[in-house]
N, C-alpha and C positions, 0 to 999 in steps of 0.2 A: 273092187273097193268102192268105187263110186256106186253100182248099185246096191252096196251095203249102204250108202251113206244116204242115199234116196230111198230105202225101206224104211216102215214104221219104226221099227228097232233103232236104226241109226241116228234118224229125228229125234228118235226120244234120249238117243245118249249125248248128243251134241250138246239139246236142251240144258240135257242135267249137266254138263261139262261147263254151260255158259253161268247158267243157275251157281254154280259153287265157285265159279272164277271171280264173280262179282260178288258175291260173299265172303271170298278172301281179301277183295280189292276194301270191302265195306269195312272190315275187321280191320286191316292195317289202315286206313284212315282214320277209325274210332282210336286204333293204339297212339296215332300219331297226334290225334287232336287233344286224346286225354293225358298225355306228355308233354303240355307245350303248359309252361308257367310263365307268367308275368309279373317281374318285380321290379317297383317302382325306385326313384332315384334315392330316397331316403331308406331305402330298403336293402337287406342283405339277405340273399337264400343258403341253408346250410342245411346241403346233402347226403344221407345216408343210401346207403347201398348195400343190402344186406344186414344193416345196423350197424356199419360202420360209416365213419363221416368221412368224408372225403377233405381233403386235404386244404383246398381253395373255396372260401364263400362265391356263390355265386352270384352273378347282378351287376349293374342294373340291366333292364331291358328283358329280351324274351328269350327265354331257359327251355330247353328242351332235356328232359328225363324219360327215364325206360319206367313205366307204367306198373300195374297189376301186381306189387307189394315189391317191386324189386329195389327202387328208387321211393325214398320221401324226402321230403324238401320241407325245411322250417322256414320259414321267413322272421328276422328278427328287426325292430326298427330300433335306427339311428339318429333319429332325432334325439333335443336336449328336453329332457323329461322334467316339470314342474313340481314337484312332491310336498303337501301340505304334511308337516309332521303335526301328527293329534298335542294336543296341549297335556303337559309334564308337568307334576305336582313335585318339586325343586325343595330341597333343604340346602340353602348356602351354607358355606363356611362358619358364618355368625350367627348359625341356626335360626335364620328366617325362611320361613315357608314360604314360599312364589309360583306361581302355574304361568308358564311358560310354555308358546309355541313357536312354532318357525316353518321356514319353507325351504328345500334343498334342492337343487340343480345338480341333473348330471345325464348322462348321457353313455350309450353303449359303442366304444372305441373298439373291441374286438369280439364280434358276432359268434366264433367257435364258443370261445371262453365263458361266453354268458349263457351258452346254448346248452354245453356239456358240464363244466362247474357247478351249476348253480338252476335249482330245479325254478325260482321264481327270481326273477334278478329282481324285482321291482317292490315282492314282498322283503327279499332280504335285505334291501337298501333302506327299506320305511322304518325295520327294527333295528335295525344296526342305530340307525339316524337316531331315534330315539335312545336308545340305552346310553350312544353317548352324549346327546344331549343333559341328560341329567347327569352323566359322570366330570364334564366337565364343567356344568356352572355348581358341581358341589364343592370344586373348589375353590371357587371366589367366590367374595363377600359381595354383599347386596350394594355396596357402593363401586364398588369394580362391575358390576352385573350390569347398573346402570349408564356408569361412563366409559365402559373402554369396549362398548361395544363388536367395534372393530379386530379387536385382538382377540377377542371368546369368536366370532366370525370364521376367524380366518385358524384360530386352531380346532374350532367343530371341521371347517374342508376339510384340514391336514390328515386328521385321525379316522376318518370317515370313509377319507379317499384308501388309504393304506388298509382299510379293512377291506373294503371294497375294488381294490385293484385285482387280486387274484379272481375275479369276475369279469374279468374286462369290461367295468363300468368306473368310468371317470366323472366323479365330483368337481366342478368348476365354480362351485359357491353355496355359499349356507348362509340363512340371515335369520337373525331371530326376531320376530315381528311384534310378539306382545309379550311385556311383563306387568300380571294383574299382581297387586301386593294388596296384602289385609285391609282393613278400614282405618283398623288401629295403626297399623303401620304411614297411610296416609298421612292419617293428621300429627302424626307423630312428624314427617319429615315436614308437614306446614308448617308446624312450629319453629322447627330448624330453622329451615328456611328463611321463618319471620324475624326469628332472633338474629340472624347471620346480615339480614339486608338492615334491620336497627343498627346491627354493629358496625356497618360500612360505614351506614350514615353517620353515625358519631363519629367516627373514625376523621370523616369527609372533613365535618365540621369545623373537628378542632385542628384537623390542620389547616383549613380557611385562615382559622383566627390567629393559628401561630402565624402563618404568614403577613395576615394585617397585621399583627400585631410589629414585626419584624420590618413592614417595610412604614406604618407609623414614628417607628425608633428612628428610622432612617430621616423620617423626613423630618422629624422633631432635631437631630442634627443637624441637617442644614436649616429650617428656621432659626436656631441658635447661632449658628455664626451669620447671615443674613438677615436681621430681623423685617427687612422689608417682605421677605415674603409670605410674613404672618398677615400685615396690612390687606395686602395680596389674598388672601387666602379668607380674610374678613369678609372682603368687599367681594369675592366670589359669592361665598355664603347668602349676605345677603340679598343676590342677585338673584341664587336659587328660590331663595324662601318668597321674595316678591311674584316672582316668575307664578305661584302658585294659588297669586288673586286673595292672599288673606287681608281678612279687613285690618289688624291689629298687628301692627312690625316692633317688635322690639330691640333695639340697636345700642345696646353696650359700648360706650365712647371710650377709648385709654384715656389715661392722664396725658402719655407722650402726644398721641395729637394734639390736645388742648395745648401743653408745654409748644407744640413747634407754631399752632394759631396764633399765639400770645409772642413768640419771635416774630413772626410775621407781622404782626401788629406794632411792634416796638415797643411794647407795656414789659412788665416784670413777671415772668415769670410765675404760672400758678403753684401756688404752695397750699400744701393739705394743712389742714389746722389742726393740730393736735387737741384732744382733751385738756381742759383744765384742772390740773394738780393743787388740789387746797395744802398750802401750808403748815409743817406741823405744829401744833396749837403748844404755849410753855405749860408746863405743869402748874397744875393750881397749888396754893397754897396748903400747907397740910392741915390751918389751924382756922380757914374759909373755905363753906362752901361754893362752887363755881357760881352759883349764882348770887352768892356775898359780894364778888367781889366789883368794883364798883371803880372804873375809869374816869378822872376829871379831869375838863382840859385847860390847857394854862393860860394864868387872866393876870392882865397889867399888874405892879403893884402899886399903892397907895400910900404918900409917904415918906419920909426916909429910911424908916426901917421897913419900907414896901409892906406894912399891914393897915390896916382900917378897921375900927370897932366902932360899932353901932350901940347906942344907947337905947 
């Protein structure tokens, strides 16, 4: 035996024996290296084996699979995915035209279900998002569209998510970001708008003035049973209007003051003078004119039968 193994012959089969050993050794290193997969923390691998999937995703960390078509490995990510919905040409309720877009948030909760369900999760979520985007703001009105934002919000998730659950992808929010409206529609609502803030403003006004006017009545009550505090309320006045450097003051005196000076002085009392009322005149005679008639006034008499004649 060993001088078999020390002949040419034996050297050369050893040779070949070491030659093919480490060729086998090379091959299963290549199987083992091309079997080793790495999947990241956000990441889920989901395994087929013969074209069936295997039961458990697998990950994170480093995955070892049987190679050469036996084993293939999806990797599906779990992060929360950002989705611009393209802009929706919208007939509301009230039959105004609006183009509308929005942004959706969602994320893949169960890697099997998104992997074998659903050839594209991420194309079927874009059109899903859109179809019902335009199903639900056609039925609210262009004033609902624009105030209640939150409620069209939260039921785009609700309907979005339920299409989308049998996917195992979870929707966690929908916003709608732009509503462009017509030109004419624009100035149509300025107008609104303009006429609605006129109308406050009146509104403001005249209840200002009922209330002056209401707490004037008030105070015009108590001036009346206290008249001093019109006096009061004078002499304020004029303190204002001095206060403001004018050259020329005009100051409205009562009688009553004058009347309480003139106590104070011990004099009588001012009195207003009335107009003088001419007397009514007698009727003239009917058989003289008024300026016939001719007044003489009485003169001694002369005499004893009180006449005098002149020669």
């Amino acid at each position: 035996m060993s001088a078999f193994a020390h002949s040419p012959e034996g050297l050369l089969t050893v040779e070949f024996g070491l030659i093919a050993l480490g060729l086998i050794v090379v091959l299963i290193l290549v199987a083992f290296l091309s079997g080793v997969r790495v999947v990241q923390e956000y990441e889920r691998g989901i395994v087929f084996r013969f074209g069936r999937v295997l039961s458990k995703p697998k990950g994170p960390g480093l995955i070892l699979i049987i190679p050469y078509g036996v084993d293939r490995m999806v990797k599906v990510n779990l992060q929360t995915v950002t989705m611009n919905v393209p802009p929706q040409d919208v007939i509301t309720r009230d039959n105004v035209t609006v183009r509308v877009d929005a942004v959706i948030y969602f994320q893949v909760v169960d890697p099997t279900r998104a992997t074998i369900a659903i050839q594209n999760y991420l194309l079927g979520t874009s059109q899903v998002a859109q179809t019902t985007l335009r199903a639900i703001l056609g039925k609210v009105d262009l004033d609902g569209l624009l105030g209640q934002r939150e409620q069209i919000n939260d039921e785009l998730a609700r309907v979005i998510d339920e299409l989308t659950e049998p996917w195992g992808v979870k929707v966690s929010l929908v916003e709608i970001r732009n509503v462009d409206l017509p030109e004419s529609m624009q100035r149509a609502m300025a107008r609104q708008a303009e006429a609605e803030r006129e109308r406050r403003a009146r509104v403001i006004s005249a209840d200002g003035e009922f209330q002056a006017s209401q707490k004037l009545s008030d105070a015009a009550a108590i001036m009346a049973v206290n008249p001093q505090a019109l006096q009061l309320r004078f002499l304020q006045t004029v303190q204002e209007v001095a206060a403001e450097r004018n050259s020329t003051l005009v100051m409205p005196i009562p009688v009553e003051l004058l009347n309480f000076f003139e106590r104070m002085g011990g004099g009588a009392p001012a009195r207003t003078t009335s107009p003088q009322v001419e007397p009514p005149r007698e009727p003239a005679s009917p058989y003289l004119p008024d300026t016939a008639r001719i007044e003489t006034p009485a003169t001694p008499l002369d005499g004893a039968d009180g006449m005098s004649t002149e020669g």
